[in-house]
C-alpha angles and dihedrals in degrees: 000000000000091000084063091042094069104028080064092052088046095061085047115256109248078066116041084045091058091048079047099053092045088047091055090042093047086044086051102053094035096059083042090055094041079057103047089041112039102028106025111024110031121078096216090185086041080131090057096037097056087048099056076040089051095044087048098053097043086057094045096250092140090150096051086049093054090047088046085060094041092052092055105055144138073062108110102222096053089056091061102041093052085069100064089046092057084064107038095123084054132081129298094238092044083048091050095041093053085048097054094044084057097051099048078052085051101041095064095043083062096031098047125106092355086101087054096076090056080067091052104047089056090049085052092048090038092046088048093051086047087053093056087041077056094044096042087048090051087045092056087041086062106042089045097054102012124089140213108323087357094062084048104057092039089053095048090046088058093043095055090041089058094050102039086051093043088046090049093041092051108037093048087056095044078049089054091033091061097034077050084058102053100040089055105051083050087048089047087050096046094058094043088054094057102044087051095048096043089054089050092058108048089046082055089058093043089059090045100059089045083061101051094039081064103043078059099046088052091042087051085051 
């Protein structure tokens, strides 16, 4: 602890508090997102629940489909499925259009704060160069007012300064930059998740009523 203590000292403290603070914020919204994504958003088993979706619409169990969704939120995809399910007996394109309202409802809730941290990773590079603009002007200071073993420890003070608060300022934004990576390619495959399977399911109550249009046509004859 007292290590970190001066080290923070050493990259002066205006800036090494404001990295700090950036690092906190960027820690904050990542673990929120890790939540939201991996716990609370994303379907891990998406492949086994269209099938028993799939199984449930070909036999006409619209309504134990629809519990089937409503028993999965907060997941995301079955909120929007069970939307398409609620109108089954309507239209394709009034299917389609419910599904699609309830995607663009889906998408933001994924979508929404992850840019953010790309904010947050250049204020934590641009905070760390201000720190070594901080340390070099410190440094000039020394050697233009400072004498003999003076001029020496006050250069080499700026000069630490310059290179703690770089170090800080760099390495918390290469820590967000990652953590941004990897939110965004679940994200990515979030959404992707969604629109598929979307697709998939209105194409299965299409068939469907194909199905049933036909049961209909050979009954009539």
């Amino acid at each position: 602890m007292e290590k970190i203590q001066q080290l923070f000292h050493q990259g002066g403290a205006p800036v090494m508090a404001a990295i700090s603070l950036t690092a906190v914020i960027s820690l904050a919204l990542i673990i929120e997102r890790v939540f939201r994504y991996w716990v609370q958003y994303d379907l891990a088993n998406s492949a086994v629940f269209m099938s028993n979706i799939q199984k449930m619409v070909m036999n006409n169990s619209i309504e134990n489909a629809i519990r089937l969704c409503r028993r999965a939120k907060p997941k995301l995809l079955p909120e929007v499925l069970v939307q398409g399910l609620m109108r089954a007996n309507d239209s394709v394109e009034e299917i389609e259009l419910a599904m699609e309202f309830a995607t663009l409802e889906a998408i933001p809730k994924v979508t929404m704060r992850t840019g953010f941290l790309g904010t947050t990773a250049n204020v934590a590079t641009l905070c760390g160069l201000l720190g070594t603009l901080f340390g070099l002007m410190r440094s000039f200071a020394a050697v233009a007012n400072a004498t003999g073993a003076q001029k020496q420890t006050l250069l080499a003070e700026g000069i630490a300064e310059a290179l703690v608060a770089t170090s800080f300022g760099l390495g918390t934004a290469l820590v967000i930059l990652l953590s941004y990576g990897i939110l965004m390619t679940k994200q990515t495959s979030i959404v992707d998740d969604i629109n598929a399977n979307a697709a998939r399911l209105l194409h299965m109550l299409y068939n469907r009523k194909m199905k049933i249009h036909r049961g209909g046509s050979d009954r009539a004859e």
